[in-house]
TORPATI-425756 format. One line per 5 residues: number of its first residue (from 1); for each residue x, y, z of C-alpha. Coordinates in pm, whole numbers, plus 50000, padded with zeros to 5 digits. Layout:
NUM) X/Y/Z | ... $
//
This chain:
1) 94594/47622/21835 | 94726/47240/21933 | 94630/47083/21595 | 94770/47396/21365 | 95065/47296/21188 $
6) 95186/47624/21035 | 95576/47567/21055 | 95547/47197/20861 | 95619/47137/20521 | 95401/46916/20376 $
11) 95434/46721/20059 | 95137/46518/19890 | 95215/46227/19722 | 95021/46136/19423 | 95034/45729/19378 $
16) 95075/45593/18996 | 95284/45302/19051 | 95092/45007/18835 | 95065/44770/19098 | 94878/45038/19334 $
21) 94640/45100/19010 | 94610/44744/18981 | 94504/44744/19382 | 94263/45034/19367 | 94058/44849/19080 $
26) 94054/44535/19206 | 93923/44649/19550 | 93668/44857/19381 | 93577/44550/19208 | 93548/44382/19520 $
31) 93354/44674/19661 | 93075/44613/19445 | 92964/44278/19593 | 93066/44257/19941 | 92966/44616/20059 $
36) 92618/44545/20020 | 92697/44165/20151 | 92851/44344/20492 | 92572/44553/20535 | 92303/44310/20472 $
41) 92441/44004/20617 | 92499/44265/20911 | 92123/44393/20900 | 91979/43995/20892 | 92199/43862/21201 $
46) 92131/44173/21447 | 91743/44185/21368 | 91725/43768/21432 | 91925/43852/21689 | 91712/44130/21867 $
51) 91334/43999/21782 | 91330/43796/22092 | 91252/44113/22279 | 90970/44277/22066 | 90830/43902/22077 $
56) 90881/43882/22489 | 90535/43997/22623 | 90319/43792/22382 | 90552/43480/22412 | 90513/43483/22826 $
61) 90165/43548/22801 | 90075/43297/22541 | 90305/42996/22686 | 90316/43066/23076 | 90664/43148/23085 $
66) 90747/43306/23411 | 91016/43564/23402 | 91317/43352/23537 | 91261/43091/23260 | 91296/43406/23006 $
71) 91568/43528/23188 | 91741/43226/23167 | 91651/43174/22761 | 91785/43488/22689 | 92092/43422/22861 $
76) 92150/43069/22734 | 92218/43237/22394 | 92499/43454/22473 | 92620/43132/22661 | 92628/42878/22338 $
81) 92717/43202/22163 | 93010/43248/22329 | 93128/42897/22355 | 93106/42826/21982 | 93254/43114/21882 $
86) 93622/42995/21870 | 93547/42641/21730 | 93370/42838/21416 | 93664/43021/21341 | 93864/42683/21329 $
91) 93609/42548/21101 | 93669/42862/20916 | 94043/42742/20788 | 93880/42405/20705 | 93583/42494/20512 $
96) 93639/42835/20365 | 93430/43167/20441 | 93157/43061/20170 | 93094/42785/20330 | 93086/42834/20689 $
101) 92894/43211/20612 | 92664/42992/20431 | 92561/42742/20677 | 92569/42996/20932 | 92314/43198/20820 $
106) 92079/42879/20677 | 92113/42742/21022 | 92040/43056/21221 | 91775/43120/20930 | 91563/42792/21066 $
111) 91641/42869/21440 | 91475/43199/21423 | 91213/43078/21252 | 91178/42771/21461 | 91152/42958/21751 $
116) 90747/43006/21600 | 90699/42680/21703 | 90756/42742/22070 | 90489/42596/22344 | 90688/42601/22665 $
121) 90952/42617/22863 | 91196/42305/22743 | 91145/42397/22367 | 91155/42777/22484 | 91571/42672/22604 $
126) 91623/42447/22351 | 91563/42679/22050 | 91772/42950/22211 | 92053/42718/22252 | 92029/42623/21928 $
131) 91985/42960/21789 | 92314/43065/22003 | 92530/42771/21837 | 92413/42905/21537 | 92481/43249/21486 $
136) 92858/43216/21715 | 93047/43197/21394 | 92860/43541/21239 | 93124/43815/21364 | 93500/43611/21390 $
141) 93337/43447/21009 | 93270/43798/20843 | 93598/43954/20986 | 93764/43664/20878 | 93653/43624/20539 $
146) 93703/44002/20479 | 94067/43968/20572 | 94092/43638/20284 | 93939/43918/20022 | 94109/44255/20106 $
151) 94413/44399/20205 | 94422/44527/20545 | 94472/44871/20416 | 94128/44821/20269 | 93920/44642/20548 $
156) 93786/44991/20703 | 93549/45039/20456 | 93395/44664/20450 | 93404/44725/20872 | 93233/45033/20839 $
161) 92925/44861/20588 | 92901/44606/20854 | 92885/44832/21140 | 92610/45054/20958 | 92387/44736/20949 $
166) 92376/44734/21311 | 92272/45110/21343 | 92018/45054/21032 | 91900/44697/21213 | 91817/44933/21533 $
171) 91633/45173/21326 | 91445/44873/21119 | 91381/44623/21389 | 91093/44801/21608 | 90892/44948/21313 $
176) 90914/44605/21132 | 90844/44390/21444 | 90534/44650/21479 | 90423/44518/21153 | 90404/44181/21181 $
181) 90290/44164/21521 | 89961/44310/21404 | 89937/43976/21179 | 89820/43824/21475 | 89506/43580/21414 $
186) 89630/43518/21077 | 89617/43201/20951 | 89500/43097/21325 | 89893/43201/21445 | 89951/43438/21717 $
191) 90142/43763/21614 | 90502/43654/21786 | 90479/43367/21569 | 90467/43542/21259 | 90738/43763/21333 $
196) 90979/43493/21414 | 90869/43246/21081 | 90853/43569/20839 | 91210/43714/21003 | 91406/43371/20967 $
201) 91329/43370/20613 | 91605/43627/20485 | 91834/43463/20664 | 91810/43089/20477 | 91764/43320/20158 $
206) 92134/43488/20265 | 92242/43210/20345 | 92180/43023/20013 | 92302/43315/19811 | 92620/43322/19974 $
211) 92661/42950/19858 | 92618/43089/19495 | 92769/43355/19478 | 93085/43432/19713 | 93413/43304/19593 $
216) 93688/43086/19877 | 93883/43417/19838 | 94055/43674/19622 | 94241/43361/19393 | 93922/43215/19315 $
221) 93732/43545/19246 | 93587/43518/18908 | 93532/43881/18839 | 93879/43992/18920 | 94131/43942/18669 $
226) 94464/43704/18641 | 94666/44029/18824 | 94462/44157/19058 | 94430/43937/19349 | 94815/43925/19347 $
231) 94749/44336/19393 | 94624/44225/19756 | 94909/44083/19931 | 95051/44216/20202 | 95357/44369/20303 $
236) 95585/44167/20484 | 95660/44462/20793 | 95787/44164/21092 | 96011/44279/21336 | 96236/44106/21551 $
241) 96556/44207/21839 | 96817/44437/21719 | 97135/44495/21942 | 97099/44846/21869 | 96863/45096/22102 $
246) 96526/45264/21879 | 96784/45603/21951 | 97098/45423/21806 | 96893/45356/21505 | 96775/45705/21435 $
251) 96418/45683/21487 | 96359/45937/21760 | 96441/46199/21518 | 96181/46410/21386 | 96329/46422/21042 $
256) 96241/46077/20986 | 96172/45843/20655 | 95917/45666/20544 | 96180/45362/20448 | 96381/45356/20775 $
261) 96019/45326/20932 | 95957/45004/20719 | 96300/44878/20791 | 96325/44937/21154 | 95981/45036/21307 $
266) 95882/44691/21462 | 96239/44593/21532 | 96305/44643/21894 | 96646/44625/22175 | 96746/44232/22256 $
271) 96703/44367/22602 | 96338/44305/22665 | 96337/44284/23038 | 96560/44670/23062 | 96325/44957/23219 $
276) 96393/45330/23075 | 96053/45432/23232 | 96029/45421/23649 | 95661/45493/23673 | 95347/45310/23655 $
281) 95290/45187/23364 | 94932/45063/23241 | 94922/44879/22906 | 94556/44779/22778 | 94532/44484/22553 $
286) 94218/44363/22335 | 94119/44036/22227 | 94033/44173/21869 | 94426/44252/21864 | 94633/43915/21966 $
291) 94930/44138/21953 | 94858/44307/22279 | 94902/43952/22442 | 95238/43862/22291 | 95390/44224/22344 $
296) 95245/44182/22749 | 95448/43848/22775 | 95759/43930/22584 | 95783/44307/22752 | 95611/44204/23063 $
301) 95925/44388/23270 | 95818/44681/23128 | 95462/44724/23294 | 95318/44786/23643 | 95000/44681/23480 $
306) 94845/44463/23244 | 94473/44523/23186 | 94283/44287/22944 | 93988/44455/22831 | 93741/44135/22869 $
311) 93457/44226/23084 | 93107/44424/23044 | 92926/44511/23366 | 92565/44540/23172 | 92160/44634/23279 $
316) 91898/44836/23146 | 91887/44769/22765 | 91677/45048/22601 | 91304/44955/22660 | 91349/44739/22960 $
321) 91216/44839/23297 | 91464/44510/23399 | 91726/44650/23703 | 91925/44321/23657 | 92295/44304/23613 $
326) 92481/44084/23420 | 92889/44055/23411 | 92988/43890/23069 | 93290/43862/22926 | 93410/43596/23165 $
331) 93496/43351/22860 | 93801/43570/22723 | 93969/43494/23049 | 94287/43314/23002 | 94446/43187/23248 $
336) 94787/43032/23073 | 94790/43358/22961 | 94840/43487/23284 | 95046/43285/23424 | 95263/43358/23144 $
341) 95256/43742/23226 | 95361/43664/23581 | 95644/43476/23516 | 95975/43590/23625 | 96216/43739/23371 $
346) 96459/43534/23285 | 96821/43806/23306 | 97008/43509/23073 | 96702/43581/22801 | 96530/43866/22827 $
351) 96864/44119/22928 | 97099/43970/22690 | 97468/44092/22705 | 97727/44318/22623 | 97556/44672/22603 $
356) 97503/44949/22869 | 97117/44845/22856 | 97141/44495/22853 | 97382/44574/23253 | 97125/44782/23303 $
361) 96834/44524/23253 | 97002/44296/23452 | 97065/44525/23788 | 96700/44640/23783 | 96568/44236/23752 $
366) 96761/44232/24080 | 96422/44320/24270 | 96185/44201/23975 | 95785/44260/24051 | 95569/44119/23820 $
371) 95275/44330/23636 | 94944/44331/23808 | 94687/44178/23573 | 94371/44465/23641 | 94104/44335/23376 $
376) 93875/44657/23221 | 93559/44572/23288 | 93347/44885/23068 | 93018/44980/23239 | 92720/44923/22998 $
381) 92494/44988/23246 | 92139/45261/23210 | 91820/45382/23299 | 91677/45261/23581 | 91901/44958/23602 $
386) 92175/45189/23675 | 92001/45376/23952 | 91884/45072/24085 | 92253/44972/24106 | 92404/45354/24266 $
391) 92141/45341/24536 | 92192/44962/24625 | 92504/44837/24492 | 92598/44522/24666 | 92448/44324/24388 $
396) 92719/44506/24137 | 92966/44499/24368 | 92923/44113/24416 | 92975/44061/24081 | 93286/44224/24035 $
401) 93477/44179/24348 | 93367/43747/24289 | 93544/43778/23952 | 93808/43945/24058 | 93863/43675/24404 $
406) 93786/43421/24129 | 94046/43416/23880 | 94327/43581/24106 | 94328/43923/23931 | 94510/44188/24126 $
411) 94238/44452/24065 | 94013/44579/23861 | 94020/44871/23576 | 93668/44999/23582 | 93586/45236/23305 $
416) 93248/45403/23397 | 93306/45736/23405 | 93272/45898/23039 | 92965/45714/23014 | 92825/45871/23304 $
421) 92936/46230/23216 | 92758/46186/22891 | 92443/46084/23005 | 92442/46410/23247 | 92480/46216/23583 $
426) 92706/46427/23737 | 92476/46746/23672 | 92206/46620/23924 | 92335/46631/24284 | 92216/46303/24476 $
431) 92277/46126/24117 | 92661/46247/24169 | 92675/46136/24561 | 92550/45793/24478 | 92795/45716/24203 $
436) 93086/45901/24385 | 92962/45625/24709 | 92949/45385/24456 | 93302/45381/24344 | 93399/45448/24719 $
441) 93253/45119/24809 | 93408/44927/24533 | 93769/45017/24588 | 93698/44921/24937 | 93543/44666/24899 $
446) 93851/44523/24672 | 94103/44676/24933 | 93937/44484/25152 | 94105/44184/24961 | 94421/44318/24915 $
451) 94345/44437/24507 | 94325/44804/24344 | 94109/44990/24170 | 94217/45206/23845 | 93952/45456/23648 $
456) 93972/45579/23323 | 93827/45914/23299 | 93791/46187/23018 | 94001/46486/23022 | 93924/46786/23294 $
461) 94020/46993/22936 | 93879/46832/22670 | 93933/46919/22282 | 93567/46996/22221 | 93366/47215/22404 $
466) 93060/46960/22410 | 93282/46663/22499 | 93213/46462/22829 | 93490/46630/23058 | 93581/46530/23442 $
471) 93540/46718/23743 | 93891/46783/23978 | 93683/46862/24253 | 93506/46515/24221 | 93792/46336/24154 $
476) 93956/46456/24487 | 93701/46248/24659 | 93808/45962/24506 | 94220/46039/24528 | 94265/45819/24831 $
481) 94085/45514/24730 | 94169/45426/24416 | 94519/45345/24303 | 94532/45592/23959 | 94335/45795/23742 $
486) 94390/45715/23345 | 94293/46034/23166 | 94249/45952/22805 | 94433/46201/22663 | 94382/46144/22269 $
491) 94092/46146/22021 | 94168/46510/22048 | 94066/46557/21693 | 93726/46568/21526 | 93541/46665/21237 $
496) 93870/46820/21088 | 94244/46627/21030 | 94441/46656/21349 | 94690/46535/21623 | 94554/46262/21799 $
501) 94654/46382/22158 | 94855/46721/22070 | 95160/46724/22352 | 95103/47068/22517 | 94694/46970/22580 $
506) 94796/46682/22719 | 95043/46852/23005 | 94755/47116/23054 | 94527/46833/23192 | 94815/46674/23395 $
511) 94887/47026/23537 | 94490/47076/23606 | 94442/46753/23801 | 94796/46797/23967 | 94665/47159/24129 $
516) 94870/47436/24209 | 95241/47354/24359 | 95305/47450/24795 | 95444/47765/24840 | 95745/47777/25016 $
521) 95578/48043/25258 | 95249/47886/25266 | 95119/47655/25476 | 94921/47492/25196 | 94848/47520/24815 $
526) 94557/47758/24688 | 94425/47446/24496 | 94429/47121/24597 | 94519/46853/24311 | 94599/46458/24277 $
531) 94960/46306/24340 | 95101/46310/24015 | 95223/45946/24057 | 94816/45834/24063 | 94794/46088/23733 $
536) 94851/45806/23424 | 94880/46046/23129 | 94676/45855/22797 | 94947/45742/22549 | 94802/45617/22211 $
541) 94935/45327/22025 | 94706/45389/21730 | 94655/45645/21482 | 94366/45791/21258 | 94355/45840/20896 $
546) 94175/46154/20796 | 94030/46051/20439 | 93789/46353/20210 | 93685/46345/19864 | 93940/46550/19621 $
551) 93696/46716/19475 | 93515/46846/19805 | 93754/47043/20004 | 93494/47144/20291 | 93374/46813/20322 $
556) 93434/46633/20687 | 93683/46397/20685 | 93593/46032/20775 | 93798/45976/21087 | 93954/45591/21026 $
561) 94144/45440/21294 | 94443/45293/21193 | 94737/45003/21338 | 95095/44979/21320 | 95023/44719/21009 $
566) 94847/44998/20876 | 95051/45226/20911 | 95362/45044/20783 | 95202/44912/20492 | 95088/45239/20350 $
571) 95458/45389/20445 | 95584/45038/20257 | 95357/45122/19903 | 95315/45461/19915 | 95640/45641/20063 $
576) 95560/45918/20162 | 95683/46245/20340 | 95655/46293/20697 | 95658/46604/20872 | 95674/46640/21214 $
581) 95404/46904/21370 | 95592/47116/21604 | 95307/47275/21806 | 95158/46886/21897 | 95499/46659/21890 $
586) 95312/46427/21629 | 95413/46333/21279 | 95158/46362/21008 | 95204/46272/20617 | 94940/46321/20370 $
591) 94878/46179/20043 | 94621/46158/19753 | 94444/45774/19629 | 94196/45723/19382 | 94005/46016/19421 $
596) 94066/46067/19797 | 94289/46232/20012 | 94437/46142/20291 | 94582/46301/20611 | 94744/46095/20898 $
601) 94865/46114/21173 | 94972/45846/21338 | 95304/45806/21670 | 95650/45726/21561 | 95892/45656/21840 $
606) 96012/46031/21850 | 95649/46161/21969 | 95575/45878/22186 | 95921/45972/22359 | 95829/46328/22362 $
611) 95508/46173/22582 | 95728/45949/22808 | 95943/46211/22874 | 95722/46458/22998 | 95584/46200/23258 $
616) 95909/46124/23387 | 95940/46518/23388 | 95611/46528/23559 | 95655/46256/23801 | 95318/46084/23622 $
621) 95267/45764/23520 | 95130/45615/23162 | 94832/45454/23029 | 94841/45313/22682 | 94565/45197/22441 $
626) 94628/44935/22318 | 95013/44802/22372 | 94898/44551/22057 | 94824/44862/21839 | 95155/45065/21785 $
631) 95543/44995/21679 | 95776/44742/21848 | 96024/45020/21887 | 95799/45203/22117 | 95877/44919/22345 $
636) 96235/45079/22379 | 96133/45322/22519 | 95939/45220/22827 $
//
């Protein structure tokens, strides 16, 4: 089996140096205030933010709003929400999380409530811009407040409390909004109103109690003692340009240390603009990661493709017979950004001198070709919206080719199809034809304007029997319209500690979607496959952290996604032993905290050569999520 790893030795590391046990109390310290604060806080903000719609039928009735001037309330949230959003976080480094977490929540607090006090259509937009303005600063505040309090090796579990509010806020929202919608006639005030006045309230109540009782950060936490926040700084793990190759440094081997990771792992050749890889190369970048966007401009030479994952093609929201599509994301476009990517690489500063791959660099910048820039846009789109939009798409296809002639982007990466394997589309026949039409229409309709279309897919093999998988034969259909296929090829591993995209799985889908090779005495193949060069093999950057109680061995491992900071900072504190898994091409390391165990696996430049290699082997190209999320060094080797 891929994920077996029968011929590694494996050593666990037990941690008991004092500063660690210093660490592991004061985060448990800190556990016992802000994990119910994360969940909470989390619960408060998504049911405010959600009531509108279990309100939305009494409201129109009651005021005479028609459903244009609800439309356009609902949506004039998301638009003040989006614009404040980035001038919160700079009030963030001026007033302190308390603070701004404080007022945040009072203000939204009397927003929700005030929305009560509704009687038309001005007040109606007024109160939802307000109520937008207000609650901007929730998400960027929290995340960034967390990061003031904990290390980053400890944020997953604060993330995780927060993102269980949202799930328990789903569960919680309809049966409470039941409730006080049968309050109607109370007090002469019409159901809706009670739900908004009596729903506001824990919010100024939050808000007040943050005020009170949340400290600036760690350094002015009263119940941790004089040591511990000290126990929370980070390692320092900055790279920078080495004259020396990621080979001439010893890090492709697979007998590899845990301190020569430290020391060299985000150090990377002076020769930014020199190409090892000659295929297409598709890096992803993510806001939530401002990495991604400096490794895209320093390595830009090294891509075909740049795709920003900014957009959301959305419709249908559970419990809405609405078929109207919406494109957000629009805001995270940035166009200096760009411009940046597309610049030409300078051979003086970005080859260097002296070395073979510094001549190298400089010979292949003879014909230099700047990355496309093919934003993701990830299709949110269900029920009857999204048949609406198969069986007449020119509304969704509007949208998206407008965007794209809008801001000068080369394509589009349009990740749609897991989604609809999941929800079964594919089984029913004319559901198939019309999304098979539908993609056939967008990549013409964007070849049309001289731009390319790219799809994501799952694997035609996946790692789990009951995972969404792809169809060859209806990819086929699609092989001479669309520019590549990106077959995410990791995540192989759940429910038990394992490679994250084991090597020989990953050549078994390439080999499936490639068909069988021509006979020399046959006219054609038996099976028909995809060029390999539109095949972009799924390279992760990231890693996962398999964590179980000690004292329950059959327990199922929390799967915890981890970054290169991650990754370096436990290899920085905690040393431990890697062993490379022969049967995958991944290194894994385990160790023991606290009372948990741990089991990661996570690339090092050897496995992500192994990868790179067997594309160029393969005549494939690459996809990699996110280029923000792994080592410099892997640079090198693209």
């Amino acid at each position: 089996m891929a994920g077996s790893n029968n011929n590694a030795v494996i050593v666990i590391k037990d941690i008991d140096d004092g500063n660690l046990r210093i660490l592991e109390r004061a985060c448990s310290k800190l556990d016992k205030v802000l994990l119910p604060f994360c969940f909470l806080f989390s619960i408060i903000a998504s049911i405010d933010r959600a009531n509108l719609g279990f309100a939305s039928i009494d409201l129109t009735a009651e005021i005479g709003l028609s459903p244009q001037d609800y439309g356009l309330g609902a949506g004039i949230f998301f638009l003040s929400y989006s614009l404040f959003q980035v001038p919160c976080n700079i009030l963030f480094l001026f007033a302190g999380g308390p603070v701004l977490l404080g007022v945040i929540a009072i203000a939204w607090g009397v927003a929700a409530a005030a929305q009560a006090a509704i009687n038309g259509r001005t007040s109606f937009l007024l109160v939802r811009l307000f109520l937008g303005v207000a609650e901007a600063g929730t998400v960027p505040g929290i995340w960034a407040y967390l990061a003031h309090m904990y290390p980053t090796s400890h944020l997953t579990l604060p993330t995780t409390y927060y993102m269980a509010g949202i799930t328990a806020a789903q569960a919680l929202g309809a049966p409470l909004a039941a409730g006080l919608l049968s309050l109607h006639g109370v007090a002469g005030l019409s159901g809706w109103r009670w739900l908004f006045i009596i729903e506001g309230i824990p919010s100024v109540r939050m808000g007040i109690a943050i005020f009170a009782l949340l400290p600036r950060d760690a350094a002015h936490c009263k119940w941790l003692s004089a040591e511990e926040p000290a126990s929370a700084v980070h390692a320092s793990t900055e790279g920078g340009p080495s004259s020396y190759t990621a080979l001439e440094r010893g890090l492709l081997e697979h007998e590899i240390t845990a301190e020569l990771l430290v020391e060299e792992g985000n150090n990377y050749h002076k020769a930014v603009g020199h190409k090892n890889f000659q295929g297409t190369v598709l890096g992803y970048v993510t806001p939530w990661n401002n990495h991604g966007y400096d490794v895209a401009k320093k390595f830009r030479a090294k891509f075909t493709h740049i795709s920003p994952v900014w957009y959301q093609l959305r419709g249908g929201a559970e419990g809405s017979d609405s078929t109207e599509l919406s494109l957000t994301g629009g805001h995270d476009v940035d166009k200096g950004w760009i411009k940046e990517v597309r610049a030409p690489v300078d051979k003086a500063a970005d080859c260097a001198d002296g070395d073979e791959a510094s001549k190298t660099c400089a010979a292949n910048l003879d014909t230099p070709q700047a990355p496309l820039i093919v934003p993701r846009v990830l299709a949110e789109v269900q029920g009857k919206a999204l048949m609406a939009m198969l069986q007449q798409p020119g509304d969704a296809l509007a949208l998206l080719v407008d965007e794209v002639e809008k801001h000068g982007f080369d394509g589009l990466v349009f990740e749609a199809w897991q989604a609809w394997t999941a929800m079964g589309l594919f089984n029913h026949a004319d559901a198939k034809e019309a999304a098979l039409a539908f993609v056939k229409k967008l990549a013409a309709n964007l070849r049309d304007k001289n731009k390319i279309l790219i799809l994501p897919i799952p694997p035609v093999k996946p790692s789990q029997p009951q995972a969404p998988a792809a169809k060859l034969e209806d990819l086929l259909k699609l092989s001479d319209d669309v520019a590549g296929f990106n077959v995410m090829t990791y995540d192989y591993s759940y429910g038990r500690a394992g490679p994250n995209g084991p090597l020989p799985w990953q050549e078994e889908n390439a080999q499936e979607m490639m068909g069988d090779e021509l006979d020399p005495d046959e006219e054609e193949s038996d099976r028909a496959g995809i060029a390999p060069s539109k095949i972009l093999l799924g390279i992760n950057f990231f890693g996962v952290d398999f964590v179980r109680p000690e004292k329950d061995k059959k327990a199922e491992p929390k799967r915890v996604p981890i970054l290169a900071r991650d990754f370096l900072e436990i290899m920085n504190k905690m040393q431990p032993k890697l062993a490379w898994d022969v049967e995958s091409s991944e290194h894994m390391f385990k160790y023991k905290y606290g009372n948990q165990r741990h089991t990661v696996y996570f690339p090092t430049p050897a496995s992500v050569a192994a990868r790179v290699d067997k594309a160029s082997e393969l005549g494939l190209g690459i996809g990699i999520w996110d280029i923000g999320q792994g080592l410099d060094s892997f640079l090198d080797l693209l």
